[in-house]
N, C-alpha and C positions, 0 to 999 in steps of 0.2 A: 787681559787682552794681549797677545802677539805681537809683536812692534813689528812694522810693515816698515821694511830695507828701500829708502829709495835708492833709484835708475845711479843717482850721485855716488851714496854710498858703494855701491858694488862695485864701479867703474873705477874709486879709488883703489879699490883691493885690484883690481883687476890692473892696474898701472903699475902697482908695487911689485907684481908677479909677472909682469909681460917680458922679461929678461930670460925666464924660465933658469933661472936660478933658484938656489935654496935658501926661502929667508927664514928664520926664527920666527914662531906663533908670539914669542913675547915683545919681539920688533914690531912685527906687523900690528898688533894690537894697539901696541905704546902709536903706532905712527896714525891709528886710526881714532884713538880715545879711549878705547872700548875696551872690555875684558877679555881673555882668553875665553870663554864661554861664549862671549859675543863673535867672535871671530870665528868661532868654530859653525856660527851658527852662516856668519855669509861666507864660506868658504863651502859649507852644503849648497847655499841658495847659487853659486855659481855654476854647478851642475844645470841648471835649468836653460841656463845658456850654452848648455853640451861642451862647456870646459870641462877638462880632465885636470884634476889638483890630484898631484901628489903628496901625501905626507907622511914622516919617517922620525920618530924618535931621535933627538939629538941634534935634528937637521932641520926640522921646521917642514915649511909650505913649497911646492913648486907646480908649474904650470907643467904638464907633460908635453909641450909645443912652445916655445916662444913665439909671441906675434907682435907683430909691428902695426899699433892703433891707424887708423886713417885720421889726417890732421886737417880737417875742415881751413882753417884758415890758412893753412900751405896750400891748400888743395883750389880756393878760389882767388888768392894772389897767382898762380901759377897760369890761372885761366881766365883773369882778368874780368872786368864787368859785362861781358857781351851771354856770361852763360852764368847764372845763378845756381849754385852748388849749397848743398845741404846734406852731413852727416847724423844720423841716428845711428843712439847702441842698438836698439828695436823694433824690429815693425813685423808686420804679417808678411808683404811683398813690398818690394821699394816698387815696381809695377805698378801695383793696384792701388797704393797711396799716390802714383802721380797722376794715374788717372782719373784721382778726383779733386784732384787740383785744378783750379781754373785757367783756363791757356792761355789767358793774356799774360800770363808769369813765364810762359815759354821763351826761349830755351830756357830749360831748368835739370838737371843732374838729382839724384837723389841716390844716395849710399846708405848701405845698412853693416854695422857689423855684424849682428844676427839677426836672420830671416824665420820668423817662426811657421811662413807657409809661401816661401821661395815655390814659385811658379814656373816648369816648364812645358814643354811641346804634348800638343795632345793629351793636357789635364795633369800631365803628370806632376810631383812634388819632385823639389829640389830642393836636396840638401845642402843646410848654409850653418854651419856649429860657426860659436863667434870666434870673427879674429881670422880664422883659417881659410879664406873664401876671399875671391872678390866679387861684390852681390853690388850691382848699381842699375841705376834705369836712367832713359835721357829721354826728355818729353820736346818734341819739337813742331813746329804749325807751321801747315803751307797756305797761302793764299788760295794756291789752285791745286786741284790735285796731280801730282808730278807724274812723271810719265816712267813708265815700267815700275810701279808700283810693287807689283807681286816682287820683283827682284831684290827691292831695296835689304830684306833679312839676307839675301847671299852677297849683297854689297857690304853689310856690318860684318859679318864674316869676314870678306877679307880685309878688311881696317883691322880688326881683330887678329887677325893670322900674320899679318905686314909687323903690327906691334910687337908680335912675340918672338917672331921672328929676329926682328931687330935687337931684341934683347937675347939672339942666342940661342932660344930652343925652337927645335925643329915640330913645327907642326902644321898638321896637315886639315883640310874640311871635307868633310863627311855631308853632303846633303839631306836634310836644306838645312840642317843651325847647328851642327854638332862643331867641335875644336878637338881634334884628336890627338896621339900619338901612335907611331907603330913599332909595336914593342920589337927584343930583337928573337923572340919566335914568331914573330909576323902579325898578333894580335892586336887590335883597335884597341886603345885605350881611350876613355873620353876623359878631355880635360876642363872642356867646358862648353859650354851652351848660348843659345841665343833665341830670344822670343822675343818678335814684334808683333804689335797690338797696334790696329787704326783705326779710328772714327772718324765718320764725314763732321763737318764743322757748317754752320750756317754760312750759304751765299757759297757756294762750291766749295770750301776751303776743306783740308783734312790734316789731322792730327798721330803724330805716332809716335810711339811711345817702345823704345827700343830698350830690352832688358838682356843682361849678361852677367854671368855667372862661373866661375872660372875655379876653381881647385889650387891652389896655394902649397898647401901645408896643413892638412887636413891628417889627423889620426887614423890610422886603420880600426880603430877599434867603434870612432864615430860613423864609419861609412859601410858597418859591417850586413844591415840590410839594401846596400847600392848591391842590382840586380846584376848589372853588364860591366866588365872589366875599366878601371881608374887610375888616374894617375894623378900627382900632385906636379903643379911647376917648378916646385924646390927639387925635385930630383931631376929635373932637366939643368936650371939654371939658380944662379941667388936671385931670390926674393925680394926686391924690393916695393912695396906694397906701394903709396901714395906713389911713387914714383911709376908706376904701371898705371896706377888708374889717373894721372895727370896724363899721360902719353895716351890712355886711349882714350880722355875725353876731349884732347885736342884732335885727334886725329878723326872721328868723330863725329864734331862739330865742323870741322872744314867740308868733309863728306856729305854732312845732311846739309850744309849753307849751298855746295855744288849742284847736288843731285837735281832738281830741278832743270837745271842748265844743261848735264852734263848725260843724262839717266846712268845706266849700267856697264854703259859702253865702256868706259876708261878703266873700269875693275875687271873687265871678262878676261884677259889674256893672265891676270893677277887668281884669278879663280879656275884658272883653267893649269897653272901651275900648282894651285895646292890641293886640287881637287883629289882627294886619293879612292874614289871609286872608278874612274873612266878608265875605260879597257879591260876592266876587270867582267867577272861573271858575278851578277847578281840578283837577287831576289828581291822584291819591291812586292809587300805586300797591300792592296786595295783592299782596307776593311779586313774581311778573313781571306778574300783571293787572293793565290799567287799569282804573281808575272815573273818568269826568268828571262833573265836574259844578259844582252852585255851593255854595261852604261858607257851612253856616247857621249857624254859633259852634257851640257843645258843649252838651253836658246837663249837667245835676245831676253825670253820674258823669267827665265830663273827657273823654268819648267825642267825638269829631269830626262832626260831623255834616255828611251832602255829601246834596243834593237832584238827584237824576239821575233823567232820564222820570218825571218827578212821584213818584220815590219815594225817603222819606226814609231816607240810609243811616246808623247808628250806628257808628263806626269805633272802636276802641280800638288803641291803639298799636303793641305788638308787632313785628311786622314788615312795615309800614305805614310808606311814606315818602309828605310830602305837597309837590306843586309849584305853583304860582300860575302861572297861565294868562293874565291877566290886572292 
């Protein structure tokens, strides 16, 4: 019978390699108990987590990426008891496990270092190899349901643009959930995403459940079926992983404790700065229809606005993809 590697075991091999230096198969072995045989064996099963192991005669094992673990208990000392945080090596979507979590646990954070069926916009799959990614969801409950609703995902957007900003790389939002850059032949790069999910809650209340996913330090070789032009953050700025997602789960958590209070209003002038389609000519496809025209930024309610034959159109998300023509 097969000996079944637990979640433990890997995660150690996985710590001894996160330097992405060169260690010896007979080190690594001695440090985990096991045989070279045995090591060779989770050193295959670490592919399944779409790490790339290097190995080389004389030289032993390396990670083709160093990555920097997310450290659960820095992560909820840094954010105190008001928001409940939880790291996993694994899951399907950090999303869809919070959403079947029960919301009296709310506020609650959930991080994955590998997503085996990371979720974005319009059904699509997100890729999330471990380590290389920042993959988290934050599940939070309103009494009442808050007022410009539809906007709140261009709200998380800009917390998200504000954070990255602050750490130095330039980037810009793409409507309604992209995180881009623009390269210097003028090309959109996406650097990351954002998906929010709402449920009504018993006695008016409603629930939402904010997912983002962001590009690191991602291999070329793991992203080699991503359709539309990418970027990693490590080529803007350094990397420093819990320290990004400490920063944008506080900034975050301040946003969705306001939002109620405050709606959309205090973020527009902030989304209207990074907004990199307005004044541009573009394409907005409805389902297979086109609309050209030129994007005029958004309204009050997060709706898109494209001026075609002098008449102005309000778009709201759904199933609405938009393209820059210009």
């Amino acid at each position: 019978m097969a000996q079944v590697l637990s979640e433990t075991e890997l995660l150690a091999l996985v710590d001894r390699l996160a330097d992405g230096a060169w260690h010896s198969g007979e080190q690594l072995a001695a440090a985990s108990g096991i045989t070279r045989a045995a090591l060779a064996k989770r050193i295959d099963r670490l592919a399944d987590w779409q790490l790339t192991v290097e190995a080389r005669q004389g030289l032993g094992y390396r990670l083709s990426t160093p990555i920097e673990r997310l450290d659960e208990a820095a992560l909820q000392h840094a954010l105190g008891e008001r928001l409940r945080v939880r790291v996993v090596p694994v899951t399907d979507s950090t999303s869809s496990r919070l959403l079947e979590t029960p919301a009296q646990n709310d506020p609650q954070a959930l991080l994955a270092e590998f997503q085996t069926a990371g979720r974005g916009r319009r059904g699509r799959s997100w890729l999330s190899p471990f380590g290389t990614q920042l993959a988290l969801s934050l599940a939070w409950s309103y009494d009442a349901l808050p007022p410009q609703l539809t906007a709140l995902p261009l709200a998380v957007g800009v917390i998200c643009a504000r954070v990255l900003q602050a750490q130095g790389a330039a980037v810009a939002l793409k409507w309604p959930n992209d995180l881009v850059v623009r390269g210097e032949n003028g090309e959109l790069r996406k650097l990351g995403g954002i998906l929010l999910e709402h449920r009504g809650e018993g006695g008016g209340g409603c629930r939402v459940v904010v997912g983002i996913g962001i590009n690191l330090s991602v291999p070329p070789g793991q992203a080699a079926t991503v359709a539309q032009p990418w970027i990693n953050l490590a080529e803007l700025v350094p990397v420093r992983r819990n320290r990004l997602a400490i920063d944008l789960l506080q900034a975050l958590e301040r946003m969705l404790a306001e939002y109620p209070q405050t709606g959309f209003a205090p973020l527009a002038a902030d989304w209207a700065r990074f907004d990199v389609a307005a004044g541009h000519a573009v394409r907005v496809l409805i389902g297979e229809r086109p609309l050209d025209g030129i994007a005029c930024g958004i309204d009050a309610h997060g709706a898109l606005i494209v001026e075609a034959h002098g008449v102005r159109h309000h778009l709201h998300s759904g199933e609405i993809s938009l393209r820059l023509l210009s």
